[in-house]
PyMOL Python script that loads the backbone (N, CA, C, O; Angstrom):
from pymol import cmd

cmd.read_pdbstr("""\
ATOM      1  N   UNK A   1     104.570 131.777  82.074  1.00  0.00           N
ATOM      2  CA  UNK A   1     103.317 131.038  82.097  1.00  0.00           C
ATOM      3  C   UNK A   1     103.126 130.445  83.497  1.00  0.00           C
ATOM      4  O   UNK A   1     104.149 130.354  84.176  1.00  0.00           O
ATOM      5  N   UNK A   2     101.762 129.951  84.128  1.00  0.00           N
ATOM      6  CA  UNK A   2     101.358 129.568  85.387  1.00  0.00           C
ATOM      7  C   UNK A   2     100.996 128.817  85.251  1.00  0.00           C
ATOM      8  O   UNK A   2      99.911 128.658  84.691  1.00  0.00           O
ATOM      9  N   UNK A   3     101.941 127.669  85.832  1.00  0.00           N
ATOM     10  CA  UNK A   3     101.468 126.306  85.916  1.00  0.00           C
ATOM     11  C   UNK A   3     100.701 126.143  87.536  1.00  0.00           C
ATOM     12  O   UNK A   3     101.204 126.641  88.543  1.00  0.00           O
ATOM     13  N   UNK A   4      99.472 125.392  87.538  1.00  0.00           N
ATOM     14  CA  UNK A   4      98.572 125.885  88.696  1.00  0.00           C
ATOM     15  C   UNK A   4      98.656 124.475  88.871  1.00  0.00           C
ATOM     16  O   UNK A   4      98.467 124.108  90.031  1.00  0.00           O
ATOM     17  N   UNK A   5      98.902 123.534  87.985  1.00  0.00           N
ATOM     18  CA  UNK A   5      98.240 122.108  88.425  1.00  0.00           C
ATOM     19  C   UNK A   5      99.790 121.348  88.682  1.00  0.00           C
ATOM     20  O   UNK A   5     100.713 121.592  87.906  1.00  0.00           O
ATOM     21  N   UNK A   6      99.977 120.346  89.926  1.00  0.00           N
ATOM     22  CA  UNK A   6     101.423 119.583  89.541  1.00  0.00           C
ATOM     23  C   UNK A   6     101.391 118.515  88.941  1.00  0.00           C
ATOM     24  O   UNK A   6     100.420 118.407  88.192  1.00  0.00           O
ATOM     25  N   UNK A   7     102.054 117.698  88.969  1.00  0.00           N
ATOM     26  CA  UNK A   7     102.026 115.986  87.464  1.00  0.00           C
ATOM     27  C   UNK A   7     101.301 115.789  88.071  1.00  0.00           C
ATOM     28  O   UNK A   7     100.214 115.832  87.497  1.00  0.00           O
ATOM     29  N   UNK A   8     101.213 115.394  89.780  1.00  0.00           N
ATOM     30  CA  UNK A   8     100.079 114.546  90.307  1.00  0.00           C
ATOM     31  C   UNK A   8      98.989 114.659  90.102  1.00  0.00           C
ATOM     32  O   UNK A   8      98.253 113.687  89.928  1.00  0.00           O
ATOM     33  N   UNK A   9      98.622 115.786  90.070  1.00  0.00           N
ATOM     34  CA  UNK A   9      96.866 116.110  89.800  1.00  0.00           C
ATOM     35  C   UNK A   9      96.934 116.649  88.175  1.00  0.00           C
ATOM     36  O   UNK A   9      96.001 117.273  87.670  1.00  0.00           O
ATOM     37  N   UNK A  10      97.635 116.457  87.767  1.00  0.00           N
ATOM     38  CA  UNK A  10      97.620 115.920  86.111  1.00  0.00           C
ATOM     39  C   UNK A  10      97.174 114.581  85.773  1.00  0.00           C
ATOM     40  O   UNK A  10      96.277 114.383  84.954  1.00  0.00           O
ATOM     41  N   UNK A  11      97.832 113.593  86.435  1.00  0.00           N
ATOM     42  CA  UNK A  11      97.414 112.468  86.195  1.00  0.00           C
ATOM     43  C   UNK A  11      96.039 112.046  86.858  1.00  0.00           C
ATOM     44  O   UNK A  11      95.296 111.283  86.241  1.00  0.00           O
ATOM     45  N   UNK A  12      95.665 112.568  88.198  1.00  0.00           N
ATOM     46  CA  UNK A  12      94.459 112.734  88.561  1.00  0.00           C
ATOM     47  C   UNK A  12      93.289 112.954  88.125  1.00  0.00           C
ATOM     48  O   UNK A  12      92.244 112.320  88.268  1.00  0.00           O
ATOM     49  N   UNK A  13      93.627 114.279  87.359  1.00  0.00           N
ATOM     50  CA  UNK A  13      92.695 114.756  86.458  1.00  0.00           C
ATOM     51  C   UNK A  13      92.227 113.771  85.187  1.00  0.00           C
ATOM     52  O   UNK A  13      91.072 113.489  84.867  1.00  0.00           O
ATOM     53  N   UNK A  14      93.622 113.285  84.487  1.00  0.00           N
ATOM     54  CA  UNK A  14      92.772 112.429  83.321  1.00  0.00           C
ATOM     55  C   UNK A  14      92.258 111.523  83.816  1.00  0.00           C
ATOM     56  O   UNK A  14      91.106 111.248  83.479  1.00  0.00           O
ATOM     57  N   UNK A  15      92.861 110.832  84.677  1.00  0.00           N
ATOM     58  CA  UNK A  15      92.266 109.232  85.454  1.00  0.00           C
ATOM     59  C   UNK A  15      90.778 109.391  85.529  1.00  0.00           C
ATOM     60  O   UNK A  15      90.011 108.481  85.214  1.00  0.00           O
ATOM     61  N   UNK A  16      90.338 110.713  86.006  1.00  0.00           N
ATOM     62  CA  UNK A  16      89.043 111.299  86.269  1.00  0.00           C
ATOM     63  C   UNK A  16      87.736 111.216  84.965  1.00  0.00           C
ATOM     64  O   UNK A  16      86.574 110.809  84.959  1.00  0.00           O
ATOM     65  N   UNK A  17      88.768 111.914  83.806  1.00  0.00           N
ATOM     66  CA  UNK A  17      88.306 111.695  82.503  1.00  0.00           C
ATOM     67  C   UNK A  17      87.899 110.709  82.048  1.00  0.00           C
ATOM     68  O   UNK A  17      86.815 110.597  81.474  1.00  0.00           O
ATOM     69  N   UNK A  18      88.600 109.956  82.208  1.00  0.00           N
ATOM     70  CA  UNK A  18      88.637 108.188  81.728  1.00  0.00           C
ATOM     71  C   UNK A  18      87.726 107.439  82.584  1.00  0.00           C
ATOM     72  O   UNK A  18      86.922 106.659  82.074  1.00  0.00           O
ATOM     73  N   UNK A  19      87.790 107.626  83.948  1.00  0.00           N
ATOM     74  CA  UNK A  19      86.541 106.896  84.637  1.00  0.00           C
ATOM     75  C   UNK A  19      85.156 107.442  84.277  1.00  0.00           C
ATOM     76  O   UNK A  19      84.237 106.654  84.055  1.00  0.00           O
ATOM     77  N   UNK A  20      84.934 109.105  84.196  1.00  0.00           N
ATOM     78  CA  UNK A  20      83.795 109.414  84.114  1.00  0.00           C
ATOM     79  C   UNK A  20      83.105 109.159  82.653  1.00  0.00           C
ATOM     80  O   UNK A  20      81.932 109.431  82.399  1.00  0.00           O
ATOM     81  N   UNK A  21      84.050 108.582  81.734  1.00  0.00           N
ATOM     82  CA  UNK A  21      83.505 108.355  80.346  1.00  0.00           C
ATOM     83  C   UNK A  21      83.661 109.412  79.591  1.00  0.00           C
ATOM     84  O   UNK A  21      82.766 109.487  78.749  1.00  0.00           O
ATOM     85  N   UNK A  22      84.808 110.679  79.519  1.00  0.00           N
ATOM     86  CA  UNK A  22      84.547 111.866  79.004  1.00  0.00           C
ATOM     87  C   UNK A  22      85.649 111.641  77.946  1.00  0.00           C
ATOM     88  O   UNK A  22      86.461 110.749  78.195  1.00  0.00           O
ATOM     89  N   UNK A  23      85.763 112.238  76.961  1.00  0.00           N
ATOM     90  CA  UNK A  23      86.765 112.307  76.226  1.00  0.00           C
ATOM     91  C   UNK A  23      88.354 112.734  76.926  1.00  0.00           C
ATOM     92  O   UNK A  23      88.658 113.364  77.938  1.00  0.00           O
ATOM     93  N   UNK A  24      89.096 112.116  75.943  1.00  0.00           N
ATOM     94  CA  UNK A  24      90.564 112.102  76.346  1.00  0.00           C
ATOM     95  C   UNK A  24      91.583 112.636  75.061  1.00  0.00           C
ATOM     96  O   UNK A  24      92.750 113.026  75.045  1.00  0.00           O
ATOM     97  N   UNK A  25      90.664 112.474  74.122  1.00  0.00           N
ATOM     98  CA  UNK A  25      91.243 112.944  72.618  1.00  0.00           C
ATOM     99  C   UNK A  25      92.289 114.815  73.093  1.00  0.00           C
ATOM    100  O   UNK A  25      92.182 115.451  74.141  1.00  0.00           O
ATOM    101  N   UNK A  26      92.951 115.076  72.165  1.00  0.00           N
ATOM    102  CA  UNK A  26      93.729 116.140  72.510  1.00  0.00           C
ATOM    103  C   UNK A  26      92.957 116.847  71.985  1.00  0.00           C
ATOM    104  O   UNK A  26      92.998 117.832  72.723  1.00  0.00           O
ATOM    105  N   UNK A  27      92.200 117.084  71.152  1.00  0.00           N
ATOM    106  CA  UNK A  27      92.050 118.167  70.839  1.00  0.00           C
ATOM    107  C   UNK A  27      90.455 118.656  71.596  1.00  0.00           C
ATOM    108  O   UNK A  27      89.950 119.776  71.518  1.00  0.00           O
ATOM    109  N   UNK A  28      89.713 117.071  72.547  1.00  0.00           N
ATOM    110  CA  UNK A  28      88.596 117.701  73.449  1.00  0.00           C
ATOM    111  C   UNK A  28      89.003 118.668  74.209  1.00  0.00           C
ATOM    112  O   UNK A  28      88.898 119.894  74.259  1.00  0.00           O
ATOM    113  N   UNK A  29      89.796 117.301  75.148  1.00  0.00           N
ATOM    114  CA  UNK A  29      91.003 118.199  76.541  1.00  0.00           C
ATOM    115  C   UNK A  29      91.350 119.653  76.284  1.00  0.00           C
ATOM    116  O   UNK A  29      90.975 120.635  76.925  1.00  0.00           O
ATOM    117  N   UNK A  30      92.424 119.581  74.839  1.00  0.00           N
ATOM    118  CA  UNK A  30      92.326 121.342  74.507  1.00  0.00           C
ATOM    119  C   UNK A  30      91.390 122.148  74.854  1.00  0.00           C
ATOM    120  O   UNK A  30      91.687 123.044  75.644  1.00  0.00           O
ATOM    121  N   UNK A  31      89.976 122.039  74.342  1.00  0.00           N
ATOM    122  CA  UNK A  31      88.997 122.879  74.094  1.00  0.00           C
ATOM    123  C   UNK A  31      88.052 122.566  75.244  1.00  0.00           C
ATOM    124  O   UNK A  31      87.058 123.285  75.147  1.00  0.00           O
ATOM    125  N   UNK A  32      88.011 121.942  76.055  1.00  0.00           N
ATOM    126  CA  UNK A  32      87.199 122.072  77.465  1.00  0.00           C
ATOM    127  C   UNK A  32      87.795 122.025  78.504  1.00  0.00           C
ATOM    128  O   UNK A  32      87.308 122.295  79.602  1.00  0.00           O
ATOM    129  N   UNK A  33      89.084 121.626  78.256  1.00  0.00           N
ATOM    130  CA  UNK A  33      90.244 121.946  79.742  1.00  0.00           C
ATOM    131  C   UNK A  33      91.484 122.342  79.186  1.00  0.00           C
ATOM    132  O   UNK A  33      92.229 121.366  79.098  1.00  0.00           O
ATOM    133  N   UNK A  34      91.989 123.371  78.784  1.00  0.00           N
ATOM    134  CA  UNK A  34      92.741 124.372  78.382  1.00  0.00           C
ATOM    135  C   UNK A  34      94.168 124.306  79.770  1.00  0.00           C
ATOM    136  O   UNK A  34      95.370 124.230  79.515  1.00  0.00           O
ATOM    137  N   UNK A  35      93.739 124.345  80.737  1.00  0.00           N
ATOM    138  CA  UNK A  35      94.773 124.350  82.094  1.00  0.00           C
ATOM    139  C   UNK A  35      94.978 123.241  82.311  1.00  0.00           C
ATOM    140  O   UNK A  35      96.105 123.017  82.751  1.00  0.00           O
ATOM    141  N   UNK A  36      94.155 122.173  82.148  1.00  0.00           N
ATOM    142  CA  UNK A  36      94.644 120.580  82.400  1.00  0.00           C
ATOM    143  C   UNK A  36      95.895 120.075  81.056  1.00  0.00           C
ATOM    144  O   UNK A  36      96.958 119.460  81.139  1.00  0.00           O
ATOM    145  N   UNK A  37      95.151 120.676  79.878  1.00  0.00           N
ATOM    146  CA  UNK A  37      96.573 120.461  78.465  1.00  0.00           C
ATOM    147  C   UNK A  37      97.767 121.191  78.815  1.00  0.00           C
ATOM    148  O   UNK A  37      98.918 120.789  78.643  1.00  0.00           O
ATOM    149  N   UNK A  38      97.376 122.413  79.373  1.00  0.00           N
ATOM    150  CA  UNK A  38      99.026 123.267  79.184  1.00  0.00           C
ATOM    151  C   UNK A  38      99.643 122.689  80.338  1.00  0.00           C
ATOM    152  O   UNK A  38     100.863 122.541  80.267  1.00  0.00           O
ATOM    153  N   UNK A  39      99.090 122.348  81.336  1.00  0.00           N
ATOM    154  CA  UNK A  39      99.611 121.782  82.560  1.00  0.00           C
ATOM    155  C   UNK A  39     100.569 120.253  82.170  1.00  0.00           C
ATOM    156  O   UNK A  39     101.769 120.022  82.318  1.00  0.00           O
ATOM    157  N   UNK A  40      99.525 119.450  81.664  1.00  0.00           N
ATOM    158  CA  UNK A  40     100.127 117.842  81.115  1.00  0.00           C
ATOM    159  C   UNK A  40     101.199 118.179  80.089  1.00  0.00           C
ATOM    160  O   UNK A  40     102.123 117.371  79.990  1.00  0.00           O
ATOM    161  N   UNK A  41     101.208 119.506  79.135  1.00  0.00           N
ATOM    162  CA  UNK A  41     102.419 119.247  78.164  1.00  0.00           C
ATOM    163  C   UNK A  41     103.857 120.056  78.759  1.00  0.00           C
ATOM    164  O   UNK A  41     104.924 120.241  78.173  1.00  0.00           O
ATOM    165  N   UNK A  42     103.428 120.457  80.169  1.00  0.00           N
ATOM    166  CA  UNK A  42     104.550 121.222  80.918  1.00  0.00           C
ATOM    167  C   UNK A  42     105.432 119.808  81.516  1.00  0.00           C
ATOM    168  O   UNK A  42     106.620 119.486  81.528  1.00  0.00           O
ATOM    169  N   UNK A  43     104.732 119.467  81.775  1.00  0.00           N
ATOM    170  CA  UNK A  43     105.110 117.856  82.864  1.00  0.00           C
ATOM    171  C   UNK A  43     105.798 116.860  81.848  1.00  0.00           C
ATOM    172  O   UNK A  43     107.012 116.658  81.817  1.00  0.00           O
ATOM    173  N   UNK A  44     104.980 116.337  81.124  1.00  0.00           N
ATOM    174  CA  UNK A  44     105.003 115.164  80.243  1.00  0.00           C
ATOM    175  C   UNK A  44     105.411 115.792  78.639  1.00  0.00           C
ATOM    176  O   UNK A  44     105.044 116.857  78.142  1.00  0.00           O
ATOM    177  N   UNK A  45     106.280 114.747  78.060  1.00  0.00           N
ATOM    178  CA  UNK A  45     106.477 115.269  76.696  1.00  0.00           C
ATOM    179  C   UNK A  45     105.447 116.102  75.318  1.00  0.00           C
ATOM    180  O   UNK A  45     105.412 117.009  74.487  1.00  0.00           O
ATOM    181  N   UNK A  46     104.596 114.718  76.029  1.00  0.00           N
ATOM    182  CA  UNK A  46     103.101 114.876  74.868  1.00  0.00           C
ATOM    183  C   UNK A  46     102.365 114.439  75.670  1.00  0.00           C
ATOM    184  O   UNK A  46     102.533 113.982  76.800  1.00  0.00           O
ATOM    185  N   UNK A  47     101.330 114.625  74.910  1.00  0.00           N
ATOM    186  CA  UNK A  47      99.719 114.573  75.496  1.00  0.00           C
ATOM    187  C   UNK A  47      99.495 112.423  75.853  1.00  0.00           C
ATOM    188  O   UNK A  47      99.134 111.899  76.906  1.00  0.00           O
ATOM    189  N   UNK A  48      99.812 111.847  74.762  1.00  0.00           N
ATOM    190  CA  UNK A  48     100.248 110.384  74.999  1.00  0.00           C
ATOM    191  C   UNK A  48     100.780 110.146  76.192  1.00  0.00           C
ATOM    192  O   UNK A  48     100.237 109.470  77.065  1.00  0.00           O
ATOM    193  N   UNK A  49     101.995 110.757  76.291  1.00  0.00           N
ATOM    194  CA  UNK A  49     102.644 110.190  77.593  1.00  0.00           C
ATOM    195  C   UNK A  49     102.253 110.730  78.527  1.00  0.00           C
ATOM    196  O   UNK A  49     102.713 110.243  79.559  1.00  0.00           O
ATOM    197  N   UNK A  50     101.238 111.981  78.750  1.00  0.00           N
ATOM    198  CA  UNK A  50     100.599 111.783  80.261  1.00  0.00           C
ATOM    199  C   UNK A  50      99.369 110.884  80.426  1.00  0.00           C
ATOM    200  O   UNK A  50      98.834 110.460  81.451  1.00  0.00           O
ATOM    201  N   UNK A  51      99.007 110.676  78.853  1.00  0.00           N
ATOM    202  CA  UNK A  51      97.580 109.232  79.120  1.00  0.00           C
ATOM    203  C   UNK A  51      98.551 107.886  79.452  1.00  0.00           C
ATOM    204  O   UNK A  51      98.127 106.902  80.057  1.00  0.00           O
ATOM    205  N   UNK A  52      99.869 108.020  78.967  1.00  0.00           N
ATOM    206  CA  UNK A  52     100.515 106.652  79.403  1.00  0.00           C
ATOM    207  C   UNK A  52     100.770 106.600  80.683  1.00  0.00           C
ATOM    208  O   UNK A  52     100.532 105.660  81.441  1.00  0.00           O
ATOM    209  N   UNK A  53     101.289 107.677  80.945  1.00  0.00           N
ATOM    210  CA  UNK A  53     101.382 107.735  82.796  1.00  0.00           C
ATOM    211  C   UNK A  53     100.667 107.428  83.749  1.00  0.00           C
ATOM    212  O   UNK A  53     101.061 106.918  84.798  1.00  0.00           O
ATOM    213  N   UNK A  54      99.181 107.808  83.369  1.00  0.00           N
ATOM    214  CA  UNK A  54      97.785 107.908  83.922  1.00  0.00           C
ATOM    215  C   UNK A  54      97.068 105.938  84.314  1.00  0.00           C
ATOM    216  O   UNK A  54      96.468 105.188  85.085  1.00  0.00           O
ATOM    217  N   UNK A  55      97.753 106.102  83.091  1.00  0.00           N
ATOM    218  CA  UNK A  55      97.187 104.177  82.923  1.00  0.00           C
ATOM    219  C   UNK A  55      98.020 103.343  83.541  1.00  0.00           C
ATOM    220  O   UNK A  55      97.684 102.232  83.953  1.00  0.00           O
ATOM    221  N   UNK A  56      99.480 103.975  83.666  1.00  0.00           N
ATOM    222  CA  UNK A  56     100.086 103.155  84.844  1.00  0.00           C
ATOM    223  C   UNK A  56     100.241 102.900  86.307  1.00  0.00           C
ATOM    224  O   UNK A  56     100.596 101.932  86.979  1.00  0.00           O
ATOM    225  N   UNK A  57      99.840 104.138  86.560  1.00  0.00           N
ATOM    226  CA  UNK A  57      98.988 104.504  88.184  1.00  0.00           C
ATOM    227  C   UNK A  57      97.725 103.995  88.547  1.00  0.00           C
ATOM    228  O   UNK A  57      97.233 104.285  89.638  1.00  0.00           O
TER     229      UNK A  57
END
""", "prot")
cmd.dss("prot")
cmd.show_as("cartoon", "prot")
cmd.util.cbc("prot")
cmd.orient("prot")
């Protein structure tokens, strides 16, 4: 599998989500960013702990 994105711009990416007002739920992310989920569950355990990560940065 091709991981294209690294943690950093994993966490980038949701931070992005969350400011622009877009959903963060797993199963949006799944279905409108497909490379941002497989990317965050390569990095981070679960989908939680890269929104926990995100909020601590």
């Amino acid at each position: 599998m091709d991981f294209t994105l690294g943690a950093e711009e994993v966490v980038r990416r949701i931070k992005q989500l969350q400011s622009s007002g877009s959903s963060i739920s797993k199963k949006q992310v799944k279905q409108n960013d497909p490379e941002l989920m497989r990317n965050a569950l390569f990095y981070f355990p679960s989908w939680e702990h890269a929104i926990k990560n995100a909020d601590q940065i």
